[in-house]
N, C-alpha and C positions, 0 to 999 in steps of 0.2 A: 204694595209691600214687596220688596225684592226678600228673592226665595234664594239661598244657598246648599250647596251639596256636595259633596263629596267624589273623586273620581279618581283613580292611582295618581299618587305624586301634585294632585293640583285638585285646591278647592275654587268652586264656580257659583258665580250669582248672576241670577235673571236681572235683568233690569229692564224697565220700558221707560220711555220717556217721551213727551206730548209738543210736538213742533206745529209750526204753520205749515198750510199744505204748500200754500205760496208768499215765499218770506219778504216779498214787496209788500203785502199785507199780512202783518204779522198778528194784528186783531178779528183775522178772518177767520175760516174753516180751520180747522186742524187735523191732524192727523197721528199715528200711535208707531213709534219706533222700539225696538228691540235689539238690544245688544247680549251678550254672554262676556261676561267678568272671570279673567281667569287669573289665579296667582297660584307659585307654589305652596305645597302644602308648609314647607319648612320656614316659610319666609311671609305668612300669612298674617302677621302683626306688625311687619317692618314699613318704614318710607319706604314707598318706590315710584320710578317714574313711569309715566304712563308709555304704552302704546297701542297704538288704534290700528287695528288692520282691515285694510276695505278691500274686498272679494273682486276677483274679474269678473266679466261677463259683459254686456250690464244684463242685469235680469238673475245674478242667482246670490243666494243667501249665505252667511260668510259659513265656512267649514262648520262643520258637527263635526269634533275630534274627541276621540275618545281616550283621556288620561294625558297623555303631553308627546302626541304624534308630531307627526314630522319637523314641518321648524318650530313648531307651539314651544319644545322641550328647551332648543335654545334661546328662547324670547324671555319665559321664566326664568330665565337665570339673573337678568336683571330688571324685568319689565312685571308690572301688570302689564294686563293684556285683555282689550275690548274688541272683542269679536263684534262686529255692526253687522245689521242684517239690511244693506242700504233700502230706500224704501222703496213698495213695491213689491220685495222680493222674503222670502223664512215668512217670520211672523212680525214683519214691519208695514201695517195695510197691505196684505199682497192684492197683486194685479194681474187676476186671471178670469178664465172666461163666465169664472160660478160670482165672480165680486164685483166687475165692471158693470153690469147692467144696473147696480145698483145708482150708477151715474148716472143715468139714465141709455138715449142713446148712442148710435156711431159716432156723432158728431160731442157730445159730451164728454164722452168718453175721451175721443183723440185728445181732447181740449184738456182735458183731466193730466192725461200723460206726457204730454208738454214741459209739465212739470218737476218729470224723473228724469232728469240729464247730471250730470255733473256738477254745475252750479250747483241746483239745489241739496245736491248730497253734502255738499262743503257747507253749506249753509245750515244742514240739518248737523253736522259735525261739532260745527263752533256752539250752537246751539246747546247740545248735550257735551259738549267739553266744562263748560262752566260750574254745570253738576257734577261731575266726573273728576275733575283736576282741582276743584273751585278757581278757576280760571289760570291756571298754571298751564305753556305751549307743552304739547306732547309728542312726542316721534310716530309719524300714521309712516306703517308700509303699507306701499300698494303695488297687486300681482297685475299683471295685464290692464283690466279697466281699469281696476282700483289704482295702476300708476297714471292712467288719464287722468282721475279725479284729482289726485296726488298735483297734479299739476297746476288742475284747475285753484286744488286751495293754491299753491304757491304765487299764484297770481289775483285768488279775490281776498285771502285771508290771511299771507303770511304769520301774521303773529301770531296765529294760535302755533306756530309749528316751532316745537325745536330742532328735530332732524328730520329729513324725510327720504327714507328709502324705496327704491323703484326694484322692480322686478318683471323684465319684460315689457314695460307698459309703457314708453316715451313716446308719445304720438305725433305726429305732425302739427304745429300751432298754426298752418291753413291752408292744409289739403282738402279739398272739396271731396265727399264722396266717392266720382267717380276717380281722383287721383288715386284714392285709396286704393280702387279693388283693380286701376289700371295696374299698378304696380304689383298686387296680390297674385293673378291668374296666373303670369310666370314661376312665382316662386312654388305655387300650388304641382303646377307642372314637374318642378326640379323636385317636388318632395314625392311625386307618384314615380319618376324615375329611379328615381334610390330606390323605392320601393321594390318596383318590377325588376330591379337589379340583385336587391336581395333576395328576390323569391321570384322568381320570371317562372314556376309555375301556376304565378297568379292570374299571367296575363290569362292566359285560356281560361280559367276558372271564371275572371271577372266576365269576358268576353261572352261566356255561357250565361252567366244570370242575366246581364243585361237582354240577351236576345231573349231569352224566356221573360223578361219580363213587358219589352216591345211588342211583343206575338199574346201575351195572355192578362188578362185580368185580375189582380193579385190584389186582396183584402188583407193585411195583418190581422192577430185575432183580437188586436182595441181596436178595427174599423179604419186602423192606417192606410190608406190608398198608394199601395208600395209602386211606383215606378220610376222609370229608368233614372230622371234623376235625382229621386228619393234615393236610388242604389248609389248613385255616384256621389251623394253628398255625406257618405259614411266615412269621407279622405278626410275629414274633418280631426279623423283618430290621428292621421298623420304628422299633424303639429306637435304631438308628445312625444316623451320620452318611450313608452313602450308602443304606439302607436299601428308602427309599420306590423310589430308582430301579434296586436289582437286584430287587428284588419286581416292578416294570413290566417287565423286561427278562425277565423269568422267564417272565410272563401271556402275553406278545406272540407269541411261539411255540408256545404249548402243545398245538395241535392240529396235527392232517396227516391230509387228504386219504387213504386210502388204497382199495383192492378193497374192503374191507367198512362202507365211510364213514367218516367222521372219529373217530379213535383219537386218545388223549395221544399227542403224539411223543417219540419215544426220549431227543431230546436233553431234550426238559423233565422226563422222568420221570428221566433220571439226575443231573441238576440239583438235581430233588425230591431222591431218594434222600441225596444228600451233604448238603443241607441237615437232613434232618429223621431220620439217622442217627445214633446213641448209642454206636456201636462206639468211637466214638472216646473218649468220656469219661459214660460209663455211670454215675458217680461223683454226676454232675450230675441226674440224675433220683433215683438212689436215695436222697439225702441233701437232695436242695433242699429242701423242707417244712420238715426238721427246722431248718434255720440259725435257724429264727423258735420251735423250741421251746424254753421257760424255765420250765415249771411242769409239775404234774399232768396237763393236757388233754393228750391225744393228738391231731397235727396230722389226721388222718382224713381227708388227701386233700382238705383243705381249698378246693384252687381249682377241682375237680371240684365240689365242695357249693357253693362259691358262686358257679359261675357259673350254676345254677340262678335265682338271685336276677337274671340281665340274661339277658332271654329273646330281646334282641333279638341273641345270639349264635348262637342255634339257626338252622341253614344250612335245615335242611328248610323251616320257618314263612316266614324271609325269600323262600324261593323261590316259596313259596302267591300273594304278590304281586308287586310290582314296586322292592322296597326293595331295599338292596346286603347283599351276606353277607360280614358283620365278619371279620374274620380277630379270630384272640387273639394274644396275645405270651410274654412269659415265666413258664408255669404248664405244672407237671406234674403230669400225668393220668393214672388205671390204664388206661385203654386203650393206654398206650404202652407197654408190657410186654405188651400181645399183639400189636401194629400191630410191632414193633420186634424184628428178629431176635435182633439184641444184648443185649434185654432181657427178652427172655420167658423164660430162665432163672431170670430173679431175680424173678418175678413174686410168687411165697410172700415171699420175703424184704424187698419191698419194702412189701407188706401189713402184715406185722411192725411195721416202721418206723412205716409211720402207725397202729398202733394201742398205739407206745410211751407210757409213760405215767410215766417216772420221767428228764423233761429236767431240767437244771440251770442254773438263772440263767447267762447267759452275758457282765451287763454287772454293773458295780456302780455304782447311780448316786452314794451317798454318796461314795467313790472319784472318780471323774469327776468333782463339782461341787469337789472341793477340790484338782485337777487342777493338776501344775505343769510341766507338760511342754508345752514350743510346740506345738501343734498349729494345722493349716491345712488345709483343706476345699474345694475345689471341688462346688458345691453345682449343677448342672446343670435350669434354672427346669423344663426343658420333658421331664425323664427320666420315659421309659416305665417302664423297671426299678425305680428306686429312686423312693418315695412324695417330692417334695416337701418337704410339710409335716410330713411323719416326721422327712425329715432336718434341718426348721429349728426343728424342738422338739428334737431332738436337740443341736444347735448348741447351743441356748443350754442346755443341761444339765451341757455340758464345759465347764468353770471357764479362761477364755483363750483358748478357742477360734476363729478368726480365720473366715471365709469370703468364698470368690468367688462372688457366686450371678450365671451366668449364662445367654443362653437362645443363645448364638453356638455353641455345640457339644450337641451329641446326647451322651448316656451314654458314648461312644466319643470325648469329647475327647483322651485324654490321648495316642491314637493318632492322631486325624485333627488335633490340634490341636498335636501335640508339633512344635519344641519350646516353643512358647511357653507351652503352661499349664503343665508343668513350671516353665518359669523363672519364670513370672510367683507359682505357690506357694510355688517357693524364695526368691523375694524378700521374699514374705511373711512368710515363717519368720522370716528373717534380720531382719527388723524387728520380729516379737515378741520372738525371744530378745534 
């Protein structure tokens, strides 16, 4: 029974709905999806058209907005609006270290997760679209991953789509893993420069916790095994729009005075702790590598292999002299399955993963070039996360395809910028279609 309620400006309903876990077998297993329904409060009896909006990551749950935040406010203006909780992730069967065992083990488990790529999300989409629209195409935006998927349907499902807007997300249709993070470590680079440019009191600051944490033993108080480059993987904040200045605001505290000399302080290590914790969406380490697999090669832990190739990330060598020690940003590492309470269960399992070897194409490019569905793209000049020039060889791949390419918002436009890049995409649309 879907539940409705009340929230400033916009009434909300729960909805679940019951897919195949694997939709080549559609009389097999199943599994339990979770969406949030949102419409204006004023517009609560009207026709409207749908839209579907699917979360970045992979691995986290679409927004908890409270009343009609950031771009929610301009999406109700003409949309419902389905929040999906892709699966795995909210309250869509999540996939974490207290539910997986339930698979049984390591090797189950991987086998299990195989499952939650992109394909399957479009396919759990079209699935619950038919309930939702009673089979009418609907406009899905997608942020980041969610414009991966975005793609992926544009190539296994077009018809269910009337428009599809990208934010951030235009991935590479066959960059192999390591192409990915080859291209990433420079840009990660250019974004800790800006950084130490805007606050070059950082540099010594970082430069101190790193060596305090090389020299000493450091527990967080959830049992996080903080080192060095647990410290350096907090550049991660870098990618957004406020990033550079909660990263500074993090540095600026981070010691205290105490009887035995200066220790991390409590307040920065549980700072740390929240930022560089997986409890919450575990989903996101286990599976990130794989989004980029489409063939044979096993992703092998690919950004741990290639950040061997930029040495000048190594926190120990930077401290040998007087240089600053890089932080990294979006790349997962096996050490974080031992550094990470929430993930050292899955540590066999996530080994699995990067040593799978039977991915499946996840784009079709022939499909895409003869593309007839509006789509529209926010293409972000200056993104950490997503490759640039992936995403504008991409662009011109999709037959119609429109784009914003701008350097006014960080990866996190559509949040620090809403509402206007929303409206400014919808307007777009609305001029191609």
């Amino acid at each position: 029974m879907s539940l409705s309620y009340r929230q400033p400006g916009v009434i909300l309903t729960d909805r679940r709905f019951t897919v195949p876990l694997d939709h080549a077998d559609p009389d097999g297993e199943t599994i339990e999806l979770y969406a949030r329904e949102g419409v204006a409060s004023d517009k609560a009896g009207q026709e409207l058209p749908w839209l579907l909006y699917l979360q970045g990551g992979p691995g986290f749950a679409a927004n908890r907005f409270v009343g009609r935040q950031a771009w929610l406010d301009r999406a109700l203006k003409d949309y419902r609006v389905l929040l999906l909780d892709q699966r795995g992730t909210g309250s869509s069967t999540p996939a974490t270290r207290q539910t997986l065992p339930l698979r049984g083990g390591p090797a189950e488990q991987a086998d299990y997760l195989t499952r939650f790529r992109a394909d399957a999300i479009v396919r759990d989409c079209e699935a619950i679209r038919r309930q939702v629209t009673g089979g009418a195409p609907w406009t899905v935006l997608g942020q980041s991953f969610g414009g991966f998927c975005t793609v992926s349907y544009l190539s296994l499902a077009p018809e269910g789509l009337d428009t599809a807007v990208i934010t951030g997300g235009l991935p590479s249709l066959d960059a192999h893993a390591d192409d990915v993070y080859r291209a990433a470590y420079p840009r990660i680079e250019r974004k800790v420069t800006a950084h130490y440019s805007r606050y070059p009191q950082d540099i010594e600051r970082a430069r101190r916790v790193a060596d305090h944490l090389l020299t000493h033993d450091v527990t967080l108080p959830n049992g996080y095994r903080f080192t060095v480059e647990a410290f350096q993987s907090l550049g991660l904040m870098l990618g957004t729009g406020d990033g550079s200045h909660r990263l500074h605001h993090l540095l600026e505290d981070a010691f205290v005075r105490t009887p035995f000399g200066l220790e991390l302080s409590d307040a920065f290590q549980e700072q740390a702790q929240s930022l560089l914790s997986y409890a919450g969406h575990p989903l996101y380490a286990l599976v990130h590598e794989s989004i980029y697999g489409q063939d044979t090669r096993p992703t092998a832990w690919a950004a741990e292999r290639i950040r061997a190739e930029f040495p000048q990330f190594d926190a120990a060598k930077a401290l040998t002299g007087d240089g600053p020690v890089l932080f990294t940003g979006e790349t997962i590492h096996p050490w974080m399955f031992d550094t990470d309470p929430a993930l050292r269960p899955l540590r066999e399992t996530a080994e699995l993963l990067a040593a799978h070897t039977d991915w499946q194409p996840l784009y079709d490019p022939a499909r895409l070039a003869a593309n007839e569905v509006p789509v529209v793209a926010a293409v972000y000049h200056d993104d950490m996360y997503v490759d640039t020039a992936h995403s504008l060889a991409t662009a011109h791949a999709i037959h119609g395809l429109r784009t914003w390419v701008t350097n006014e918002f960080e990866h996190d436009g559509l949040r620090s910028g809403a509402p206007r890049v929303l409206d400014r995409l919808l307007a777009m649309a609305r001029d191609e279609a």
